[in-house]
C-alpha positions in Angstrom: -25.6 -27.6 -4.2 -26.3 -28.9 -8.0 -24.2 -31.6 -8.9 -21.5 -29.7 -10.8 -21.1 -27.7 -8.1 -20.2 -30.4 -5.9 -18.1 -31.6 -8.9 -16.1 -28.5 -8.7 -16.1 -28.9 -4.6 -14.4 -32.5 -5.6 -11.8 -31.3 -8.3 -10.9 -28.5 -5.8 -10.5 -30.4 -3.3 -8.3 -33.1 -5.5 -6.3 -30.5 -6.3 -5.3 -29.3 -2.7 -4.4 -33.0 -1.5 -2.4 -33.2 -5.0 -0.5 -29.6 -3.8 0.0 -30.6 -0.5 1.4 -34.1 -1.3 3.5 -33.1 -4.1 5.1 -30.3 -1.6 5.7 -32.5 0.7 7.5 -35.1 -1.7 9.8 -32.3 -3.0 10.2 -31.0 -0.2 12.0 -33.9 1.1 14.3 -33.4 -1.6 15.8 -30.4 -0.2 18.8 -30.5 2.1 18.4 -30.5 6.0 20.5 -27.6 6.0 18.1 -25.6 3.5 15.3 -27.2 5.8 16.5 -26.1 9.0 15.6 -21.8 7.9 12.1 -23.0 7.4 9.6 -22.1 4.9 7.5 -19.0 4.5 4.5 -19.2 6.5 2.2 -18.0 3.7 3.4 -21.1 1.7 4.0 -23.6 4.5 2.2 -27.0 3.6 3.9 -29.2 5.9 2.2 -30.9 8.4 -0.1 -30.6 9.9 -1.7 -28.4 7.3 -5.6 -27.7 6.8 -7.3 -25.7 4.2 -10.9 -24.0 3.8 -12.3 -22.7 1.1 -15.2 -20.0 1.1 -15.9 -20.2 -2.9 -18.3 -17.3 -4.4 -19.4 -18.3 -8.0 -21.0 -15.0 -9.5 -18.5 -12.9 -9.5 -16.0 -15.9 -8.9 -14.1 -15.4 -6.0 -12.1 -17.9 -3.8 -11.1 -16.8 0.2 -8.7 -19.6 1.2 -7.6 -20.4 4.8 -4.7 -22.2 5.6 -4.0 -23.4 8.9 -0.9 -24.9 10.2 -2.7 -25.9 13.4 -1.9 -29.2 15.4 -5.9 -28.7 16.9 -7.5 -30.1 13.7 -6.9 -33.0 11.4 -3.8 -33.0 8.8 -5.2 -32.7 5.3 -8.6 -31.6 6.3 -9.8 -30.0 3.2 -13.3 -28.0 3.5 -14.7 -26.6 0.1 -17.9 -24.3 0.7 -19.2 -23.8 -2.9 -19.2 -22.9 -5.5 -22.0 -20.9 -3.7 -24.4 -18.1 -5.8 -24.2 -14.8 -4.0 -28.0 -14.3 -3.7 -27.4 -17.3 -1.1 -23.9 -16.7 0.2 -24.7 -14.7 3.6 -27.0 -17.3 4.5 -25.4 -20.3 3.6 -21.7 -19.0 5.3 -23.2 -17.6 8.3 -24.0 -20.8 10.5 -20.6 -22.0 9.9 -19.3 -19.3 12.0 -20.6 -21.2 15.0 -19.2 -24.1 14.2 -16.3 -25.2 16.7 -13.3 -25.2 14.9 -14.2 -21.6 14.8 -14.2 -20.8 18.7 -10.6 -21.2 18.9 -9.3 -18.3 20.7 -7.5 -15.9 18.0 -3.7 -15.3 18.3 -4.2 -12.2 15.7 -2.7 -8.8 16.0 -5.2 -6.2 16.6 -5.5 -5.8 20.4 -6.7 -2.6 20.0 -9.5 -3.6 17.8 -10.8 -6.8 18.9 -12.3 -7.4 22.8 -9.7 -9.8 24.4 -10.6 -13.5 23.5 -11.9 -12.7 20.4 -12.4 -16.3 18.9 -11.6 -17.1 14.7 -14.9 -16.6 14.3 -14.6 -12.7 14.0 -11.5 -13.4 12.2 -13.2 -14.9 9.5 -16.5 -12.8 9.3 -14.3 -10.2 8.6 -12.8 -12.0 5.9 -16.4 -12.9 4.8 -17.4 -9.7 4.9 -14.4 -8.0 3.0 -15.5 -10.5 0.4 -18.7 -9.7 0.0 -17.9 -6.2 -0.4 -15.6 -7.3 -2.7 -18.1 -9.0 -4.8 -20.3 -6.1 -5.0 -18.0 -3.8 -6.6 -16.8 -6.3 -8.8 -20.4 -6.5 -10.2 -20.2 -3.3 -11.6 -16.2 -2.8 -13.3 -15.8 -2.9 -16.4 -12.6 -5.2 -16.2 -12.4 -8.8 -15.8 -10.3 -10.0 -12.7 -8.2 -13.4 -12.4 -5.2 -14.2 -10.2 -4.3 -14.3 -6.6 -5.1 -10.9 -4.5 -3.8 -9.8 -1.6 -2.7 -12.3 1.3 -3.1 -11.5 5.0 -1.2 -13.3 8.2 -3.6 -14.2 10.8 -1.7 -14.8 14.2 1.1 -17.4 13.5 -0.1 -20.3 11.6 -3.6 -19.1 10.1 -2.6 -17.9 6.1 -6.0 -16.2 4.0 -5.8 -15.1 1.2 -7.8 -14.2 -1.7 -8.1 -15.8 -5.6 -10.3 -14.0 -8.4 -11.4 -17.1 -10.6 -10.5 -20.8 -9.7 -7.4 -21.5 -7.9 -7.5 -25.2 -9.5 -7.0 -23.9 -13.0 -3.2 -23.5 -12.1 -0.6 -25.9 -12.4 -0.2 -27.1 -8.5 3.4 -28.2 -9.9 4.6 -25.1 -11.1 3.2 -23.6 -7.8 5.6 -25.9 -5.3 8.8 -25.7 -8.0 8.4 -21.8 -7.3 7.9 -22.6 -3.4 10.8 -24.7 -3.2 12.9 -21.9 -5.4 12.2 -19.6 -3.3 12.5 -21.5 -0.2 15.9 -22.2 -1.2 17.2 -18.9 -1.7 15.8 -18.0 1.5 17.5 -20.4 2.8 21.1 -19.3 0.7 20.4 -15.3 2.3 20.2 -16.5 5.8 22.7 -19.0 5.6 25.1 -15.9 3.9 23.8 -13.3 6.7 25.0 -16.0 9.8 28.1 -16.7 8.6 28.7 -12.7 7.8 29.2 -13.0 4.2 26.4 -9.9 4.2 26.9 -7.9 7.1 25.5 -4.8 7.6 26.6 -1.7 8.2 25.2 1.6 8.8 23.9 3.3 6.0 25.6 0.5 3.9 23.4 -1.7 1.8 22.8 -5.2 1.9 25.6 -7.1 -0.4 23.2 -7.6 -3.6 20.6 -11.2 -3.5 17.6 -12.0 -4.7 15.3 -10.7 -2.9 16.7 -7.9 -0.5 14.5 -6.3 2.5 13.6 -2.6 2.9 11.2 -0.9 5.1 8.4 1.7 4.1 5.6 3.9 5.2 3.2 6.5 4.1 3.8 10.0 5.3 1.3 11.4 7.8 -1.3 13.6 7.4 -1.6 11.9 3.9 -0.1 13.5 0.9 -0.3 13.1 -3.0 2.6 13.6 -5.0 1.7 15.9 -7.9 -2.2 16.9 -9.0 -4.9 15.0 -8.1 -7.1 13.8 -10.5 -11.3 15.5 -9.9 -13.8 13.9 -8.7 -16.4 13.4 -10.8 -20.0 12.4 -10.3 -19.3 9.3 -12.2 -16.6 8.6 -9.6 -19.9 9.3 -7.2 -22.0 6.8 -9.1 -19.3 3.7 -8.6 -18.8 4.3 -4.5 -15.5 6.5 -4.9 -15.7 8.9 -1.8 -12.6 10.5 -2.4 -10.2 11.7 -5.4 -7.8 8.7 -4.7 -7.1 6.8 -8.0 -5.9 3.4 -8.0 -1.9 3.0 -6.9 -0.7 -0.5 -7.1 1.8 -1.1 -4.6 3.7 -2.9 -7.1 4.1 -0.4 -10.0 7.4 1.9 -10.5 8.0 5.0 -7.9 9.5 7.9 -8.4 13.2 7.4 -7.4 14.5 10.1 -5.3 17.8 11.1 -3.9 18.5 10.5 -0.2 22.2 10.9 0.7 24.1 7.4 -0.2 20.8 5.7 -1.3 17.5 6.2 -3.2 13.9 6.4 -2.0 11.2 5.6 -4.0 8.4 7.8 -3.3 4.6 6.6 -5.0 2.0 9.2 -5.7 -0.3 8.1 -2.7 2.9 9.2 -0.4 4.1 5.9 0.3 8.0 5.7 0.3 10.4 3.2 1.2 14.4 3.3 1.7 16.6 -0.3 0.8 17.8 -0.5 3.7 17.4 -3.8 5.5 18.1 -2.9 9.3 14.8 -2.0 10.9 16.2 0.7 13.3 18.2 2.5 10.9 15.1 2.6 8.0 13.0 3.9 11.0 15.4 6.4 11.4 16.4 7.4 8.1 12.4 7.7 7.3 11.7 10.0 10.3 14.7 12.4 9.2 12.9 12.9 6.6 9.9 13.2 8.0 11.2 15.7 10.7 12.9 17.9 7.4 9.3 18.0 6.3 7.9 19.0 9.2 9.9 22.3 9.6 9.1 23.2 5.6 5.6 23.3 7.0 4.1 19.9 5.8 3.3 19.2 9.5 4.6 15.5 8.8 4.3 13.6 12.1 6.9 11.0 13.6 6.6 6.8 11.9 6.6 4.5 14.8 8.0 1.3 14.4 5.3 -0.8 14.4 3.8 1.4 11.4 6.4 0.1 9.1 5.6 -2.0 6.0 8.5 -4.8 5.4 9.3 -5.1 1.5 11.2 -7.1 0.0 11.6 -5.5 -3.8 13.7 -6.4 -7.1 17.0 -4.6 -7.0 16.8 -3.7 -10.7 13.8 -2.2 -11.2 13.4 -0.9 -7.3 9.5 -1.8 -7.3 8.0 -3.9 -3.9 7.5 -8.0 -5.0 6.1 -8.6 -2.1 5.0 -6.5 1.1 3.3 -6.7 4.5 0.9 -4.4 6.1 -1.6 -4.1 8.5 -3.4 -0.9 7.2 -5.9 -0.9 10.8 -2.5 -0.4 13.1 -2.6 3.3 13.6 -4.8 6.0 11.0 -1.5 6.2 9.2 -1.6 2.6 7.8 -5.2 3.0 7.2 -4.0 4.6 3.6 -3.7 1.4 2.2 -7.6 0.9 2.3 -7.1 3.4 -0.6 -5.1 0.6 -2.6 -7.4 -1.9 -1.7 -10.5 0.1 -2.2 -10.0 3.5 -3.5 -10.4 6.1 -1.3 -12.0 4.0 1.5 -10.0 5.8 4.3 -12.2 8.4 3.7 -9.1 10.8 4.6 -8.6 14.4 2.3 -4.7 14.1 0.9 -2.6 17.6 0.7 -0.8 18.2 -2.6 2.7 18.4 -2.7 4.6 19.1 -5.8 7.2 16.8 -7.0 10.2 19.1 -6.8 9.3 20.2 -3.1 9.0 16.5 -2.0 12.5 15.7 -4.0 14.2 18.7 -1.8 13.2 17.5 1.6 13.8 13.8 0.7 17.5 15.2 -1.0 17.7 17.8 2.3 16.8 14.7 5.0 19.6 12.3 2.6 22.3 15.0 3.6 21.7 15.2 7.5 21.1 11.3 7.8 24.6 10.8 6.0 26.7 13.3 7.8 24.9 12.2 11.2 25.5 15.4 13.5 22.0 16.4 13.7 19.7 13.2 13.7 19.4 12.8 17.3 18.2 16.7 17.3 15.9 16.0 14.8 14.3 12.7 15.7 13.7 14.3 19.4 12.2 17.9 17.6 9.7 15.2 15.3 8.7 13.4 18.6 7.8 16.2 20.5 6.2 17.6 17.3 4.1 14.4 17.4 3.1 14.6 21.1 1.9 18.0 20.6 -0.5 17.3 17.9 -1.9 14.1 19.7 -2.3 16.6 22.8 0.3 15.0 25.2 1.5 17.8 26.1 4.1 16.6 28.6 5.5 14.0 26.5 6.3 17.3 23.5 7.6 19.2 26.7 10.0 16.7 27.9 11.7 16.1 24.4 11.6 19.4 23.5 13.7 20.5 26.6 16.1 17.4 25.9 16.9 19.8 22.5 17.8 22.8 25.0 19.9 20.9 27.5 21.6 18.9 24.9 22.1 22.6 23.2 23.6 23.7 26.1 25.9 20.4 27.1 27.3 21.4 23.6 27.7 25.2 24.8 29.3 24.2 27.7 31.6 21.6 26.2 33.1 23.8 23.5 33.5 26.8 25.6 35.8 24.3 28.0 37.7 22.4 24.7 38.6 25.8 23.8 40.4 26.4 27.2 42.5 23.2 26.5 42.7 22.3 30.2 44.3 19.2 31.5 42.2 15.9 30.9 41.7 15.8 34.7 40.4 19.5 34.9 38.1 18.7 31.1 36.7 15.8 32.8 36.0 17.5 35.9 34.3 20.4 34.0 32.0 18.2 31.9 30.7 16.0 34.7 26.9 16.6 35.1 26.6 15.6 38.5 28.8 18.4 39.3 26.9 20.8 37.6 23.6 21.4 37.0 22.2 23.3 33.7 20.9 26.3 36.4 25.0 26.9 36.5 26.2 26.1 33.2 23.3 28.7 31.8 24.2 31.4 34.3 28.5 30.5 33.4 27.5 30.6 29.6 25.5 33.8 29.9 28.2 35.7 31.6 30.7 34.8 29.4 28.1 36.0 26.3 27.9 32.3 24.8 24.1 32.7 25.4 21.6 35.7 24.8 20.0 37.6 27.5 16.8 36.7 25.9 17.8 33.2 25.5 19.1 32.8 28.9 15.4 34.2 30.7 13.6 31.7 27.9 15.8 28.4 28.9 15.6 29.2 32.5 11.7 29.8 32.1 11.7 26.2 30.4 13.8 24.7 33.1 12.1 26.2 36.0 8.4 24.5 34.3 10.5 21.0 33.7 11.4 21.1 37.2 8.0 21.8 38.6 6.9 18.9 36.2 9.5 16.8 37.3 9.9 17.2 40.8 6.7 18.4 42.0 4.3 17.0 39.3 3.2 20.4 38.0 1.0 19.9 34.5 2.2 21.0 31.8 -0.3 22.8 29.5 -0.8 23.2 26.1 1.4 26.9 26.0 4.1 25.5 28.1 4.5 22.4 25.3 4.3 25.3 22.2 6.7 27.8 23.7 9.1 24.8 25.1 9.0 23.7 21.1 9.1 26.6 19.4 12.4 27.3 21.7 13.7 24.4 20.5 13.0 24.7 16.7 15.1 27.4 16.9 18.1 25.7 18.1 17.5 22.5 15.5 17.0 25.2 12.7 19.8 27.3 13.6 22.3 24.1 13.6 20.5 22.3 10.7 21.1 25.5 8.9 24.9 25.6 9.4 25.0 21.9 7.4 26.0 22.8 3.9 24.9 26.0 4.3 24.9 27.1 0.5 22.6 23.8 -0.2 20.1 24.3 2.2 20.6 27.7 3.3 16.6 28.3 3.3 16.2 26.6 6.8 17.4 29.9 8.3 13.8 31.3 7.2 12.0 28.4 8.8 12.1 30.3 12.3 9.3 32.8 11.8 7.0 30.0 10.6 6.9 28.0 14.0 
């Protein structure tokens, strides 16, 4: 290290001990009440706080860690650098043996890393994202500066990454914003407690600064409109796929969904403002279920897929968003944001106007509420199918048929108006089974001849399945779901029937 480069190590380091002491003076100022809904974890200087620093001169990029761990000494500040990139890889590598890196990780990718995995791994990845990083910034034409992306590690490990030097900021206006936004965290929680914001279903958050929504790409990937070609030029600077550049933080394309608007980007990426979890989840696979039967083939979001936003209110654009894009291959779509086109994956086109109908279609259904259960069960066992779990796509798909003919049954006995002793009587299921309610139902013409042999074909394989442990194969999962895509298109189709009267001719393409 020359000495200006350990000059720089010096002024950076100044400059963390100046943030982390100024914080902690102002944050003192706050009141206990505003303290007690804690800060942001990503911001969190309080002790006991460490930072390391993993600083790359040529291009000049800085990977910060900051640790909230009671393990290692408060204020420990460790600048590595400014380092030359001919040098990095062997200058960075033996300090991934050294022992505050064997710490057992807390992270979040059980699937991914061997159990035990130790920080080390957590931070050659890091390390390695960096350097790849580095190499393509070698090669653009446009000059980068400013904090990238930031990425929770476990529960007190913050990294994050800063094109140019961190220490040419003003660590005073960074802890006045901190503390801003500390306090009106602080103002939203306090307002949510006391019920000054409730919720309720399908009814926004009262307005505040900040509010929370949830999002998530549709699966198999889509691209909203024409993709641009790619060119050998493209070829020449890594691109391997057509993807250009979508900055999560740019202006959607606002779309109608029932009482609310979704904002749709061009990579597929769409999020609803609503702040409850469960509902978002199920609003978002209404409309992937809608999509589904036009053909798209969209496949059910789980929870644990979902992106938490929080996003300004006036323009509707994401200010800040989380994401882990190696959860599942669906959240592997944001490697295209942060690399263009590195998950490698082939996107279908989808014209605006198609996208707006299902979106507008799915806004109708999730508001009037009849259907969603119908729906959210036909998506699942769509889901199962294509992942091959066959028994999983037969189980759900027979929940449509029962639940189709529960229904049959109960109106057929409302329209008798019987006694509520005799109603209740009729609709108990332990008194009867759906062998008698089909064979009642049939004789009395509420159900088909041809749809009475198909739904007692279904319900003598469940039962084998059931009861006996009979497999169910891949043609007993297609016909069970294609039985009961009929019933879901049948009743979808009967919802504001001169708006969406083209489900009816979703039948013949199951």
């Amino acid at each position: 290290m020359t000495l200006e480069s350990k000059s720089n190590a010096d002024n950076l380091q100044d400059w963390f001990s100046n943030l982390i002491d100024h914080f902690r003076e102002e944050y003192e100022k706050i009141s206990d009440e505003e303290k007690s809904y804690g800060v942001d974890t990503s911001v969190n200087y309080r002790f006991p706080c460490q930072i390391e620093v993993f600083w790359l001169e040529n291009p000049e990029i800085q990977l910060i860690f900051k640790f909230n761990s009671g393990n290692r000494p408060d204020k420990e500040i460790i600048i590595h650098g400014p380092l030359d990139s001919h040098n990095f890889i062997d200058r960075v590598e033996p300090i991934l043996k050294e022992p505050r890196w064997s710490e057992v990780s807390s992270g979040r990718r059980p699937y991914l890393d061997e159990p035990g995995t130790t920080l080390a791994f957590t931070l050659a990845r890091h390390l390695h994202r960096l350097v790849e990083m580095a190499k393509a910034m070698h090669f653009e034409r446009r000059v980068h500066r400013g904090s990238g992306m930031g990425l929770l590690e476990g529960t007190n490990i913050w990294t994050s990454y800063h094109y140019g030097n961190i220490a040419e900021q003003d660590y005073v206006t960074i802890v006045n914003e901190i503390l801003r936004e500390t306090r009106s965290r602080a103002k939203n929680m306090k307002e949510r407690s006391e019920g000054k914001a409730k919720e309720k279903v399908h009814v926004l958050d009262k307005p505040r600064d900040n509010p929370k929504a949830y999002g998530v790409h549709f699966f198999p990937p889509i691209f909203v409109g024409r993709q641009p070609e790619l060119t050998p030029s493209d070829v020449l600077y890594g691109r391997i796929s057509n993807m250009p550049y979508i900055s999560p933080f740019e202006n959607g394309i606002s779309m109608s969904f029932g009482k609310h608007a979704a904002i749709v980007n061009a990579d597929g990426f769409i999020f609803i403002p609503i702040s409850n979890k469960e509902i978002a989840l199920r609003a978002l696979n209404v409309i992937m279920a809608v999509g589904m039967l036009r053909g798209l083939d969209f496949l059910a979001v789980r929870e644990h897929e979902l992106s938490t936003i929080e996003y300004n209110k006036e323009t509707m654009t994401p200010g800040s968003m989380t994401y882990d894009p190696e959860v599942t291959l669906r959240t592997r779509q944001f490697l295209d944001r942060m690399g263009q086109g590195t998950s490698g994956y082939r996107r279908r086109e989808i014209d605006e106007m198609t996208l707006r109908q299902i979106v507008a279609k799915a806004g109708r259904i999730f508001d009037e509420g009849k259907y969603v259960e119908d729906l959210r069960l036909l998506s699942e066992s769509f889901t199962h199918f294509n992942d091959a779990e066959y028994a999983p796509s037969f189980v759900m798909s027979w929940s449509i048929i029962e639940r189709h003919i529960s229904k049959l049954w109960k109106k057929k006995v409302d329209e008798k108006d019987l006694d509520e002793d005799r109603t209740n009587k009729l609709l108990d299921t332990n008194r009867w089974s759906a062998d008698y309610l089909l064979e009642v139902l049939n004789l009395n013409e509420e159900i088909s001849e041809d749809d009475y042999d198909r739904y007692m074909e279904m319900k003598s394989k469940r039962n084998r399945f059931i009861h006996r442990g009979k497999q169910i194969v891949r043609e007993d999962a297609e016909r069970c779901f294609n039985i009961a895509k009929e019933i879901v298109v049948r009743k979808v189709g009967s919802l504001n029937r001169n708006k969406i009267s083209d489900f009816a001719a979703l039948i013949t393409r199951a």
